[in-house]
C-alpha positions in Angstrom: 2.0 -21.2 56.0 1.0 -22.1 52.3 2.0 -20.9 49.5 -0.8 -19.6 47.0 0.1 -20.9 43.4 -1.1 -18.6 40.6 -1.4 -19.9 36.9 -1.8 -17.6 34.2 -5.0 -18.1 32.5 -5.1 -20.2 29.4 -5.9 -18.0 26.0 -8.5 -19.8 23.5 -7.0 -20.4 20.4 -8.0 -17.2 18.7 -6.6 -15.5 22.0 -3.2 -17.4 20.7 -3.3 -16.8 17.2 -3.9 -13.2 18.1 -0.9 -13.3 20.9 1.6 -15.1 17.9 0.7 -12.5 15.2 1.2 -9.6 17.4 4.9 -11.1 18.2 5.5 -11.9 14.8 4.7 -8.6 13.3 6.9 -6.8 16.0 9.8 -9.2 14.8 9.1 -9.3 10.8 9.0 -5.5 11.2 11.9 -5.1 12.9 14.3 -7.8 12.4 13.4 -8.6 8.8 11.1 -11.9 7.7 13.5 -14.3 6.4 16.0 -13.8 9.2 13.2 -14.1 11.6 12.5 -18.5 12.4 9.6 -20.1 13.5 10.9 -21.3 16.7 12.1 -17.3 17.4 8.5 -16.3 16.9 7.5 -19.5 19.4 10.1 -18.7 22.0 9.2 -15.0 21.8 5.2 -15.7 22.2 6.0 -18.3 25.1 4.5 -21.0 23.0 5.8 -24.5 21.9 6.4 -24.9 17.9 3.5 -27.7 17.9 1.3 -25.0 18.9 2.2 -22.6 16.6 1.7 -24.9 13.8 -1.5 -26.4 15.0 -2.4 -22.6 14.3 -0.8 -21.7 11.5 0.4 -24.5 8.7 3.4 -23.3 8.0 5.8 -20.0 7.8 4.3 -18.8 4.6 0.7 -19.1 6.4 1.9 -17.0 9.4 3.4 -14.3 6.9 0.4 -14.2 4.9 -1.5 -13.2 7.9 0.8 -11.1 9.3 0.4 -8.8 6.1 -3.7 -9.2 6.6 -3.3 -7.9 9.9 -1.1 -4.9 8.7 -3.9 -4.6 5.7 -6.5 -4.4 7.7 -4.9 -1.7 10.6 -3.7 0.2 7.9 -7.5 -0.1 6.1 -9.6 0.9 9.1 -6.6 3.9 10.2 -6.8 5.4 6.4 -10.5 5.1 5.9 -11.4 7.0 9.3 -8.7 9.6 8.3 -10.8 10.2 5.1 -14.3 9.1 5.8 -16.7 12.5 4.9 -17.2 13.5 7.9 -13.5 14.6 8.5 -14.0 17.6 6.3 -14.0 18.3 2.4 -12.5 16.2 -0.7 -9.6 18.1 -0.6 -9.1 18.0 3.9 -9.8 14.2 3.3 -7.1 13.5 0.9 -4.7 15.4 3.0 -5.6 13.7 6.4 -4.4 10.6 4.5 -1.0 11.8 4.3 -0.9 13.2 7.7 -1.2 10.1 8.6 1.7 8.5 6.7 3.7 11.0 7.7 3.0 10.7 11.6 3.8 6.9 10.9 6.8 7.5 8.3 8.5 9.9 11.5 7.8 8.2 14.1 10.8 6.4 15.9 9.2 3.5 15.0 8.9 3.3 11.6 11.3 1.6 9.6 9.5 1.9 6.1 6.8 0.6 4.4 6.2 -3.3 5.8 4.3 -4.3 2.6 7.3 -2.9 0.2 9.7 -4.9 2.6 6.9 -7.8 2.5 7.6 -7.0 -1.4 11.5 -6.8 -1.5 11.3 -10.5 1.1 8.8 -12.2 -1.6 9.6 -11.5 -5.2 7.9 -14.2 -6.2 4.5 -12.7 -7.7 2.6 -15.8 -6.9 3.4 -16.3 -3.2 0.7 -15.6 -0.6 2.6 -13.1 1.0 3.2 -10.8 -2.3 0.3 -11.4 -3.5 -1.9 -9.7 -0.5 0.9 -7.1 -0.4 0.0 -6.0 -4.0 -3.6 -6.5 -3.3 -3.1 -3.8 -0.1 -1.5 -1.3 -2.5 -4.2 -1.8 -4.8 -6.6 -0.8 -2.2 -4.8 2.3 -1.6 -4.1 3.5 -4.8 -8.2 2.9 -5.3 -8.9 5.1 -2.0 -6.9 7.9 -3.8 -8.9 7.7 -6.9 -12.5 7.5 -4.6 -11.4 10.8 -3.0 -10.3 12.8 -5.9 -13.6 11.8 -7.7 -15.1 13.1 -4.4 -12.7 16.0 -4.9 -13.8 16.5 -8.7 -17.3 16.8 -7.9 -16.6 19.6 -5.5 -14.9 21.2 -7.5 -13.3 21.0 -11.4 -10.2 18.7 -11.5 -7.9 18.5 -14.7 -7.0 14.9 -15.0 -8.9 13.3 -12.4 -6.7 9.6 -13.0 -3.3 11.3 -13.3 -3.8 13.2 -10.2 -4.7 10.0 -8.3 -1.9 8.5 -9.6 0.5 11.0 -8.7 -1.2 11.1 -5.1 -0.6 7.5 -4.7 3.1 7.6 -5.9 3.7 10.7 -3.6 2.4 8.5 -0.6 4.7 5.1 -1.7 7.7 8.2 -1.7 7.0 8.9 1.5 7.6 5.5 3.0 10.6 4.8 0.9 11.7 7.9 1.5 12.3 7.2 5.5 13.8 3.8 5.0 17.0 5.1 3.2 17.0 9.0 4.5 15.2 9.3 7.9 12.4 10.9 9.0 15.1 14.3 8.6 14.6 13.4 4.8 12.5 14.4 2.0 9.4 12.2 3.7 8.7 15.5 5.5 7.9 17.2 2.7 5.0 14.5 1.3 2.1 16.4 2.7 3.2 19.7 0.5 3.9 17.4 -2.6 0.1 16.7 -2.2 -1.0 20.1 -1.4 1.0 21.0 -4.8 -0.5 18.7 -6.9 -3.9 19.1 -5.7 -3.1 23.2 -6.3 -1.6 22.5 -9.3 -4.7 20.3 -10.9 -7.3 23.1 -9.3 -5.1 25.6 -11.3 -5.0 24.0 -14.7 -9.1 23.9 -15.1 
């Protein structure tokens, strides 16, 4: 009798690229960036070092799109939690932080991964901060689109200050849940929102 031999199919490159940067995330997420090696993040994808070079130039490369990918999941998640069509100004800044709160009390969730990107990379000219920053840039400009949205609904006292204060409400949330738990204040980041959204309604 023979024996059939099965090979697992081979992944095109991107297919790898894809396959590393989903094991990497999982491990820089978890397990912190600088304790995490290259040849950790090999032996956990099943794939040699050469390969994971040939793909990405060096650690800093891989990091660098690691926080892209998280940029871009977190991008798409936020920006169909807000789009118009979800509701008014006001339900479309709130679905925002019902989403960072299902993420911040999930089991999951250890904090933010671009502030931990930011505590791991001080250095304001590495690759890695520097597309962490630009991330929370993005954010704190989706908060300032929606409560201009919000301000044409209705009248808004302070327009930029409210924005800001959404935006430092949502960063709370996240570093909230890395020192206190998802028993913490984190909980309570949705009603800071509704408060301050009341609260600049009120003043006009």
């Amino acid at each position: 009798m023979s024996t059939a031999r099965f090979s697992r199919p081979r992944r095109s490159a991107e297919q790898t690229r894809e396959h590393i940067l989903t094991v990497a995330g999982v491990l820089f997420y978890r397990e912190g960036i600088r304790a995490t090696g290259v040849d950790t993040v090999a032996a956990r994808a099943g794939v040699a070092p050469p390969t994971l070079y040939r793909l990405f130039a060096s650690k800093d490369a891989l990091v660098a799109a690691y926080v892209d990918r998280c940029s871009t999941s977190y991008q798409l998640r936020l920006t169909a939690a807000s789009k118009p069509s979800a509701g008014t100004a006001r339900e479309r800044v709130l679905a925002v932080f019902d989403a960072f709160t299902d993420e911040a009390l999930s089991d999951s969730c250890r904090g933010c991964p671009f502030q931990l990107v930011l505590s791991e990379y001080p250095d304001p000219d590495s690759e890695a901060h520097v597309r962490a920053v630009a991330h929370k840039a993005w954010l704190r400009a989706l908060f300032h689109d929606l409560v201009r949205d919000l301000a044409e609904d209705a009248p808004v006292s302070d327009p930029n200050g409210l924005a800001e204060h959404l935006a430092l409400v949502a960063e709370g949330i996240y570093s909230s849940v890395q020192a206190l738990g998802s028993t913490g204040p984190a909980r309570h980041g949705r009603a800071c929102a509704e408060a301050l959204l009341d609260s600049a309604s009120a003043a006009c």
